[in-house]
C-alpha positions in Angstrom: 0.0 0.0 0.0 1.3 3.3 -0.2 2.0 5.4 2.5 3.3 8.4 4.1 6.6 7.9 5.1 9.4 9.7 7.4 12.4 8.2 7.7 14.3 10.2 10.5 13.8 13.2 12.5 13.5 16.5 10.7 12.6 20.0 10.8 11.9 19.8 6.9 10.3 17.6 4.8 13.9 16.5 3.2 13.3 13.1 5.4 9.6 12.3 4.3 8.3 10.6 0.9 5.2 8.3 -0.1 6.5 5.1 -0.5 5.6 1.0 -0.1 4.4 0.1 3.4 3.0 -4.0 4.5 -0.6 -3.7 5.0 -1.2 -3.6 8.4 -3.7 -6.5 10.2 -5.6 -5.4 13.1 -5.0 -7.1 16.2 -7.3 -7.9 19.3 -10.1 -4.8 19.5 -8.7 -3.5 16.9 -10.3 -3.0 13.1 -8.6 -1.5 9.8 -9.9 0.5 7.7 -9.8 1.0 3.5 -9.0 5.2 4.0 -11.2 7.5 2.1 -9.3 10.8 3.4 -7.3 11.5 6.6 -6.9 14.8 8.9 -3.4 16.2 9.1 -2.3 17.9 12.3 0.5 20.0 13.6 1.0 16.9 15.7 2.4 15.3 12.4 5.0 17.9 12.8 5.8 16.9 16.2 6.7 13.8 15.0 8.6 14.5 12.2 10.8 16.8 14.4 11.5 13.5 16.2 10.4 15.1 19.7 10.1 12.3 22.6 6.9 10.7 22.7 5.5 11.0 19.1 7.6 8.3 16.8 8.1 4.8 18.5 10.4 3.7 15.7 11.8 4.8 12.3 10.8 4.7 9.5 6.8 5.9 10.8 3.6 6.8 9.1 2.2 9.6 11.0 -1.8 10.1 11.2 -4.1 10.4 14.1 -8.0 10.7 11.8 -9.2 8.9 9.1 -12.4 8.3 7.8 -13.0 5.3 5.4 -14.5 1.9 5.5 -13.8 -1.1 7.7 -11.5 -3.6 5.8 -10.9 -6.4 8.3 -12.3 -6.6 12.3 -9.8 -7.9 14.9 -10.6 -11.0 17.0 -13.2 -9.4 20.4 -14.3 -6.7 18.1 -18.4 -6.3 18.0 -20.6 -4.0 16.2 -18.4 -3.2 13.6 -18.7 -4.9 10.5 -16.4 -4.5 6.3 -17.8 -2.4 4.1 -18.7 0.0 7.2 -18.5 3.7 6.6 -16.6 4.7 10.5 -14.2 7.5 11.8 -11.5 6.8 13.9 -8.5 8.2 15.8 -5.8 6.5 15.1 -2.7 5.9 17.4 -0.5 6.6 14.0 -0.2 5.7 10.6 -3.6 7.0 9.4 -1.8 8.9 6.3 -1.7 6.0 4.1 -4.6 3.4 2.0 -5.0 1.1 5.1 -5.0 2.3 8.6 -5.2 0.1 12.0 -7.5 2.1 14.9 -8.9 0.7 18.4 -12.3 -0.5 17.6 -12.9 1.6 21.3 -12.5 4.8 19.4 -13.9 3.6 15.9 -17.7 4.6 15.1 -20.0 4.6 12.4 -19.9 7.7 10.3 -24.2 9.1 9.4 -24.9 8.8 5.8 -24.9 12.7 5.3 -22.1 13.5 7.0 -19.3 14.2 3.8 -16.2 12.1 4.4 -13.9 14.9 3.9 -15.6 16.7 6.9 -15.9 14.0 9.3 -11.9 12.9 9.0 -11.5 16.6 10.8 -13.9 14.6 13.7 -11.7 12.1 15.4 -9.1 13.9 16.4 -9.4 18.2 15.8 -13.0 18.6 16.6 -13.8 15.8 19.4 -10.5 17.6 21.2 -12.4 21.2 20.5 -15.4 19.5 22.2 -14.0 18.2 24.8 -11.5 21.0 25.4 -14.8 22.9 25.8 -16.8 20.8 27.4 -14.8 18.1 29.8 -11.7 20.2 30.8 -13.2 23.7 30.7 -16.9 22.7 31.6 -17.8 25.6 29.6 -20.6 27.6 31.1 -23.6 29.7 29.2 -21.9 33.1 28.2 -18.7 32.6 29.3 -16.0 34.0 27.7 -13.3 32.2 25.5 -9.8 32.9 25.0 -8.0 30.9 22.2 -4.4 30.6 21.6 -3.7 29.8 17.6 -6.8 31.2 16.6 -6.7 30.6 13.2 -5.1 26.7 13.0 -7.5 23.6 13.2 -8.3 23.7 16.6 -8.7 27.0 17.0 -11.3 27.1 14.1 -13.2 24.5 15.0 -14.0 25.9 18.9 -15.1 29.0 17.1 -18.0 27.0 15.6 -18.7 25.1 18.8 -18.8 27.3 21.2 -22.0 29.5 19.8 -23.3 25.8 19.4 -22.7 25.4 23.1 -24.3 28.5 24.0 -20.9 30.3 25.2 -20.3 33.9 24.9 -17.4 36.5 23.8 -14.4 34.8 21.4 -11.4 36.0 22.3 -8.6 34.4 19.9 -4.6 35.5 19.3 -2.2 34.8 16.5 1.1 34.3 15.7 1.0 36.8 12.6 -1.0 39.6 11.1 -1.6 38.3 8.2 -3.4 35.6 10.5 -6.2 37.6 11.8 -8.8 37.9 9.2 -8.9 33.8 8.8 -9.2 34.3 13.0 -12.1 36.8 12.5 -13.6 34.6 9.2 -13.7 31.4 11.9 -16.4 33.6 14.2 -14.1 35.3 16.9 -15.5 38.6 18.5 -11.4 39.6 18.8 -8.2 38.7 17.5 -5.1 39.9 18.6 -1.5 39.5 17.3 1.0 38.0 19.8 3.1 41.1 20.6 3.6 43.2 23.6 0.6 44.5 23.0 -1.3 42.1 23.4 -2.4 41.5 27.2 -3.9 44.9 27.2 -5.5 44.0 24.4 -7.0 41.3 25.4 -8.2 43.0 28.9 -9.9 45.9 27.1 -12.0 42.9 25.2 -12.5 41.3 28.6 -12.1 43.9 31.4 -13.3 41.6 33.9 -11.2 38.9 32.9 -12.0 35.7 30.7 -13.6 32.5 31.9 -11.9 30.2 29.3 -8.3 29.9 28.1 -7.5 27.2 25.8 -3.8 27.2 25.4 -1.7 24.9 22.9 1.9 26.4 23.5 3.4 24.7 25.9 3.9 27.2 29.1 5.4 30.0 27.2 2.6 31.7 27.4 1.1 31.0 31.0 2.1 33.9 32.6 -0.4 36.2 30.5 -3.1 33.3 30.5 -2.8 33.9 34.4 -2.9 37.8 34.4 -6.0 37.6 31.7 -8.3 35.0 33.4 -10.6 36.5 35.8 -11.8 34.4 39.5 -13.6 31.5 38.6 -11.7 31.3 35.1 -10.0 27.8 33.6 -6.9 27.9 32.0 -6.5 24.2 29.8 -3.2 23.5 28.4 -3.3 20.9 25.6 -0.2 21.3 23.8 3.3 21.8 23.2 3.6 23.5 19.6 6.8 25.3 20.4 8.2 22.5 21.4 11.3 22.2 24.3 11.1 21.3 27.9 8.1 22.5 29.6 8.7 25.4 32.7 7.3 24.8 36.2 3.4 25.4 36.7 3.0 28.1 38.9 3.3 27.7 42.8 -0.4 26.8 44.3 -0.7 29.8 46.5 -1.0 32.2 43.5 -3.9 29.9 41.6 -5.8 29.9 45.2 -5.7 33.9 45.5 -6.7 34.0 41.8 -9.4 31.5 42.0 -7.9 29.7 38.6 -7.2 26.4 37.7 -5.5 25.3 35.1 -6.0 22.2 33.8 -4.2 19.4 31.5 -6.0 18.1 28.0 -4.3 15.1 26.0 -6.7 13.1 23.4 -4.0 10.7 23.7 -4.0 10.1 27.4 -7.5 9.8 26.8 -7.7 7.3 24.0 -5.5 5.2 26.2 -7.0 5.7 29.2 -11.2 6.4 29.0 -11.5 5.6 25.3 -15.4 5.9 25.3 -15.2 9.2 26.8 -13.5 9.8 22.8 -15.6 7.5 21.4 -18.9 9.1 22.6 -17.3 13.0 21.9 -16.8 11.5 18.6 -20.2 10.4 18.3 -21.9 13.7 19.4 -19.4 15.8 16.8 -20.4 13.6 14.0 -24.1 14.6 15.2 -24.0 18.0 15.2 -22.8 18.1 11.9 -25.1 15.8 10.8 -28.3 17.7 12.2 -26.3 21.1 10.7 -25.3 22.9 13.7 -21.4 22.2 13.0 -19.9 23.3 10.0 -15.7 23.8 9.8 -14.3 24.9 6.2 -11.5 22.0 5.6 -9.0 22.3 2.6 -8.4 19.3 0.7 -5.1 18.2 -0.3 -5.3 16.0 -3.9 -3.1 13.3 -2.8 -0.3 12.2 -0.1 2.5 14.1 -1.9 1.1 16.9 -1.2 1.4 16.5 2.4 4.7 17.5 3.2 4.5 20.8 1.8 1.6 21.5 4.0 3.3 19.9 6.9 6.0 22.6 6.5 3.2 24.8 6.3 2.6 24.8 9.9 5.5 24.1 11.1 6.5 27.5 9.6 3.5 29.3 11.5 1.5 29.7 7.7 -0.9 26.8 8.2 -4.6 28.5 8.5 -8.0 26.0 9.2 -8.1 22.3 8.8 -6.4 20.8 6.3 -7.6 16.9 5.4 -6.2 14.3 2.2 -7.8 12.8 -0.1 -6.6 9.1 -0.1 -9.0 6.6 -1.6 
């Protein structure tokens, strides 16, 4: 089958190539699945970079969404049958023809739902959800402030959380030439990450936000803390810069603040409460399908053109959801 391949760690795209690649057999609770198209996600680029925790071996096939139909079930798997349309998140190796996922986190895609749309489900808009819902437990009206505005993520809670009867968007970006995708996605504000930008965002939010959803490591918690008013919940799910992570802040300060700040990992959670992203899965593929969800997604023709848009984010140019067109 052919494949996505990197063959050693990179900060280009020198090191990855479609190529040959076995077909891969599921194992016990496990199904794989004939790919129609597949998500791509700045996680791909923390993989290629070769940071720990990403690649267990080289060569690898990154991927974390596909949507298709089930080729072959693994022995213990029920309720999922071949020739099923599904979604899945995918440990890794979803950028290829044939793709192994937990049946756990593998579930049957609605007839309307386009499967160009759904493969931004299993990974970029289930974590939006549950970002929202789950870590933040997002009250009505509250206030939202999103890091990355105008990447996948950051698009897709723009469309959610109207859907989930929040209030004032608050997003930043990395670039100027980033802010009217940012605005385009629904946000109220969008501010460039400069010096300026903490008073900006406290003239949009005087009283301080409710929400921060952060996906750069710590480098920016020290702002998140100053900007999120008593009550407020600061969820880190990320490391896009990349590096060694600083100390969170001593516990005295978060009590006179009234914050918390929470940790978010789809991963974690695949591997440890699988149905809690089996069933976010499930209730993204719903919305969309009742039409209360809609995220633009750009499709790439074919998996050659994957590394160019890999070094598109990893160069800070990426904008939206980007998904492949396999099968």
């Amino acid at each position: 089958m052919q494949a996505l391949v990197m063959t050693g760690p990179s900060r280009g795209s020198d090191l990855t190539e479609v190529g040959d690649m076995p077909v891969p057999e599921p194992g016990e609770g496990e199904v794989s699945v004939d790919v129609s198209h597949a998500g791509v996600n700045f996680i791909d680029v923390m993989a290629r970079r070769g940071e720990p925790g990403y690649v267990t071996a080289w060569p690898f096939v990154p991927g974390k969404e596909v949507t298709g139909t089930v080729r072959r079930v693994g022995p213990g798997v029920s309720g999922l049958v071949p020739g099923q349309r599904v979604a899945a998140l995918t440990p890794s190796g979803g950028l290829a023809e044939v793709a192994v996922a937990p049946a756990a986190v593998t579930v049957p895609l609605p007839d309307d739902v386009p499967s160009s749309l759904a493969a931004a489900a299993p990974l970029m808009l289930t974590s939006a959800l549950l970002l929202l819902t789950d870590a933040a437990r997002l009250g009505a009206g509250e206030s939202v402030l999103v890091h990355s505005a105008s990447g996948g993520v950051g698009s897709a809670v723009a469309r959610l959380v109207p859907a989930l009867g929040g209030g004032r968007l608050i997003g930043t970006v990395g670039r100027a030439d980033k802010v009217q995708a940012a605005r385009s996605a629904g946000y109220d504000t969008v501010v460039v990450r400069d010096e300026g930008m903490g008073a900006a965002i406290r003239a949009a939010a005087p009283e301080g936000v409710d929400v921060v959803l952060d996906p750069l490591g710590v480098e920016l918690l020290e702002l998140d803390l100053e900007v999120t008013g008593p009550g407020g919940r600061i969820v880190l799910f990320g490391n896009a810069g990349g590096g060694e992570a600083s100390p969170l802040p001593p516990h005295p300060r978060l009590m006179r603040g009234n914050v918390g700040i929470v940790g978010f990992s789809a991963s974690a959670l695949t591997a440890g409460a699988p149905h809690r992203i089996a069933r976010g899965l499930s209730r993204v593929l719903d919305l969309i399908a009742e039409g209360l969800l809609d995220v633009p997604v750009t499709v790439i023709d074919s998996l050659a053109g994957v590394p160019d848009v890999h070094q598109l984010l990893a160069d800070g140019r990426g904008s939206g959801k980007y998904v492949v067109r396999i099968a």
